[in-house]
Structures are given as structure tokens and as C-alpha cells.
C-alpha positions in Angstrom: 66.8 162.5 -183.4 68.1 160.0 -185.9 71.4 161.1 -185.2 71.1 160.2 -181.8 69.6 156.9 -183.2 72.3 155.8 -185.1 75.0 157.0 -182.8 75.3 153.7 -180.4 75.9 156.4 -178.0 74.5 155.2 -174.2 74.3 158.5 -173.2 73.3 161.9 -175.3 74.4 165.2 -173.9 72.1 168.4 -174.7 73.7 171.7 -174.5 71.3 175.0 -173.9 73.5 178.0 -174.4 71.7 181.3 -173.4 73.1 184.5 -174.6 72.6 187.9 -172.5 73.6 190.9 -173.9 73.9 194.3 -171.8 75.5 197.9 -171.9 77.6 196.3 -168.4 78.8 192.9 -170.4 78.6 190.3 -172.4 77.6 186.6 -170.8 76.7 182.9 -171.5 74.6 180.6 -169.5 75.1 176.8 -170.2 72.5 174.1 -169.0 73.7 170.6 -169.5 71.6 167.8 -169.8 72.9 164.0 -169.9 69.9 161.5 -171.2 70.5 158.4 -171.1 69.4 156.9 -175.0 67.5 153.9 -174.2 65.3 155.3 -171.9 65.1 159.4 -172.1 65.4 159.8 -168.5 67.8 162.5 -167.3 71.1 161.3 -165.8 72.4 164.6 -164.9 72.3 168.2 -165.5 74.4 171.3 -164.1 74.6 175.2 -165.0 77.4 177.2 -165.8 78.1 180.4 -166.2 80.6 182.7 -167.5 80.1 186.2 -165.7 80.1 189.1 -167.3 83.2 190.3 -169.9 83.8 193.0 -172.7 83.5 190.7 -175.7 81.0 189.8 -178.5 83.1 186.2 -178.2 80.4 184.1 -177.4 81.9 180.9 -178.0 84.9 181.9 -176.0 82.1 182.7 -173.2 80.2 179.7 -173.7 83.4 177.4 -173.1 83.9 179.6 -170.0 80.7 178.2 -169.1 81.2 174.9 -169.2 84.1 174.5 -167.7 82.8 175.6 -164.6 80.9 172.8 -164.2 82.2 170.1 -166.8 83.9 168.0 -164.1 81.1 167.7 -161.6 78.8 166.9 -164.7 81.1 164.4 -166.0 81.5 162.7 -162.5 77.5 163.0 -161.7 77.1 160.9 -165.2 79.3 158.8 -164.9 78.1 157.6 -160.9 74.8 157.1 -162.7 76.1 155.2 -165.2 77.7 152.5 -162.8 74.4 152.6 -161.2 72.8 151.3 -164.4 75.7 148.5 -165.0 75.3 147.5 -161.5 71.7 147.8 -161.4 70.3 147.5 -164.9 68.9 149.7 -167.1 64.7 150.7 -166.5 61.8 150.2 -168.3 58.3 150.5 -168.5 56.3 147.2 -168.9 52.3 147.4 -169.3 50.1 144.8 -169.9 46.3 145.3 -171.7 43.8 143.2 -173.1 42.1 143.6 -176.8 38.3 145.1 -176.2 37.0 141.7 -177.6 39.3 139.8 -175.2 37.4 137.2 -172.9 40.2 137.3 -170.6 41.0 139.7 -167.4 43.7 140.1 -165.1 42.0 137.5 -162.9 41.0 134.8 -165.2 43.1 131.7 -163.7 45.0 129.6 -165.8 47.1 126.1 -165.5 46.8 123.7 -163.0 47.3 125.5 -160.1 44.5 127.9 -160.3 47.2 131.4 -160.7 45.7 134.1 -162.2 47.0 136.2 -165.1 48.5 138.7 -162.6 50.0 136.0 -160.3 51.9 134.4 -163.3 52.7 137.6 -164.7 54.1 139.1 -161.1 56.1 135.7 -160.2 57.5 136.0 -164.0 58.8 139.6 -163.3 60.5 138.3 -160.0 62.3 135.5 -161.6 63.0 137.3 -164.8 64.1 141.4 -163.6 67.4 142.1 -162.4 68.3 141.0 -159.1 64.5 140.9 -158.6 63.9 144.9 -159.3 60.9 145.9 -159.9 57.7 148.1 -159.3 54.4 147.3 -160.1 52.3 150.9 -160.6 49.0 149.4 -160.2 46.4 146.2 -161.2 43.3 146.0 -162.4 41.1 143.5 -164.2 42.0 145.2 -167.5 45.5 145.9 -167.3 48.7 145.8 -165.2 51.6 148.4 -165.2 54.8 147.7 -164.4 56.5 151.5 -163.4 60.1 150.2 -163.0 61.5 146.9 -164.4 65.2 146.5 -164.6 66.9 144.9 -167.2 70.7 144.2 -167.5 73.1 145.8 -169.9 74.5 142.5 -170.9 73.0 139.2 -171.5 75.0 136.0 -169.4 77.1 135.7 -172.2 78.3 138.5 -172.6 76.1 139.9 -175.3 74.0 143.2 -175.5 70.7 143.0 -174.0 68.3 145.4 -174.2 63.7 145.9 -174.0 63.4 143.9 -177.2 65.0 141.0 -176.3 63.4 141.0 -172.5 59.8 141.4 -174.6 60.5 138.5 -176.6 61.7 136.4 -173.7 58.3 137.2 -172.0 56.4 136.5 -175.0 57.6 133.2 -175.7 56.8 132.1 -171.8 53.1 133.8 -172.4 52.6 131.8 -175.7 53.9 128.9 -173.9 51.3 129.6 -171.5 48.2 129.5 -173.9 47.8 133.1 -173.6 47.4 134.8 -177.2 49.0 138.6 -177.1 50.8 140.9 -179.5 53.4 143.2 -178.1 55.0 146.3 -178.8 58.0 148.8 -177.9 57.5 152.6 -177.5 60.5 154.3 -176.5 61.4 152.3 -173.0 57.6 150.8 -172.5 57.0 147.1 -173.6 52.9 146.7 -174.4 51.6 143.5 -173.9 48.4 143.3 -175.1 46.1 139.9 -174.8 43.5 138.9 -177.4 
């Protein structure tokens, strides 16, 4: 895990290998999995296998393996990774209040008589990538945002990434007069009001 950390990689690639042994041959089974760093989701995965030989050369099997499949894999990944440039990259983005909080999803705030939700969900429209997003569900307690998008690259050029979207949205909260902490597990952003 922390080398995957440190890596800078976008994308990790797991490799299952699966040995079978029998009396009529020797074979490998390879499952390929491309993750996609920031957000663990799964950008592709494909089988291979390398049929069934006289040989206790399980690597040679296992490269047999993939390279049935290495060039669709490689194309399936990288078709979902133009999606993310072109898209942005997904996060998770839910919003909480403390126990001890005294406000709720539909306490109304500023002049214009919004509530919480309303500036919140007009803030997501303005501020997610070409307008993509998902809200999960709302209630007076909290507010879950399944699917924000976030681009790869800031407008000048710059990486962007959950940290600097959470920060954005908590300075325009604070600015607000609404007191919260926030926090970043994996790809969810927690808001939480006090």
C-alpha cells in the first residue's frame, strides 16, 4: 500500500496468478485488475489463460497468460482513462452536522432565505466539472453527494485533486458563517457542521 502511495502512479495494476497443477498439464490463470489510485474504483479487468502444457515453467505460463489479453486490457484502461481527463476524476462528498449542532439541512441562511442544502446544491453546480454530479440522498442531518467530478488539472495548468476541491468549499462555507471541520477518507470529502 505505501508503495502504491508513493508511486505518483494514476493507475495501479493488480496481477492474480492462479496455478493448476494436473497429471494432463500444467496451467496459469491471470486476472488483471486496473484501479485507478485516487479513487480505488476498478478501471478494467480481463482473464487470461495459458492452456494446458508439459512444464513446471510457471512464469513462462503466466506470461502466456497475459499476453492473451494484455492488448485489450491496455486499450480498455486507457479508453477509461480519457474518460477521466475528459470528464474528471469522482469523488464522494458528504455533508454531517456535530450531535450538538443547532443547525440542519434546512436551517436558512443569508438574505435570501436558502437553506443549507440549497446553497450547498447551487455550490456543487457551479463548482463540479462541467456541472457533474449526483446527489445520493438529503435529510435534515446530512447530505451525500454519490458522484462529484473533479478535474485532473486546475485552469492553470496545475494538479488538482479532493484536497484542494475540499478546501475550496471550505473557505465558501466559512465565508458563509457556517462553522465545520472537514476531512478526507480515501475519495470521500466529510463536511461536518458544528
Amino acid at each position: 500500500a505505501m508503495i502504491i502511495q508513493q508511486s505518483g502512479a494514476d493507475i495501479w495494476i493488480e496481477a492474480e496468478i492462479i496455478i493448476d497443477k494436473s497429471a494432463s498439464g500444467n496451467s496459469v490463470k491471470t486476472i488483471l485488475n486496473g484501479i485507478d489510485i485516487s479513487t480505488g474504483a476498478s478501471l478494467a479487468n480481463q482473464t487470461g489463460y495459458s492452456g494446458k502444457f508439459y512444464t513446471d515453467d510457471f512464469g513462462r505460463l503466466a506470461s502466456k497468460a497475459v499476453e492473451q489479453v494484455a492488448d485489450n486490457f491496455l486499450n480498455i484502461l486507457q479508453i477509461k482513462f480519457n474518460d477521466i481527463v475528459k470528464n474528471g476524476r469522482s469523488i464522494v462528498v458528504d455533508f454531517k452536522f456535530e450531535s450538538t449542532s443547532t443547525l440542519t439541512m434546512s436551517s436558512e441562511i443569508g438574505n435570501e432565505g436558502l437553506t443549507i442544502s440549497d446553497i450547498i446544491e447551487v455550490w456543487m453546480s457551479e463548482n463540479s466539472y462541467k456541472n457533474n454530479y449526483h446527489i445520493q440522498g438529503t435529510t435534515d442531518v446530512e447530505m451525500i453527494f454519490d458522484e462529484v467530478r473533479i478535474p485532473l488539472k486546475d485552469d492553470n495548468g496545475n494538479n488538482y485533486n479532493i484536497n484542494k476541491f475540499g478546501l475550496t468549499l471550505f473557505q465558501y462555507l466559512r465565508k458563509n458563517n457556517l462553522p465545520c471541520s472537514r476531512n478526507i477518507v480515501n475519495n470521500t470529502l466529510i463536511i461536518t457542521f458544528k
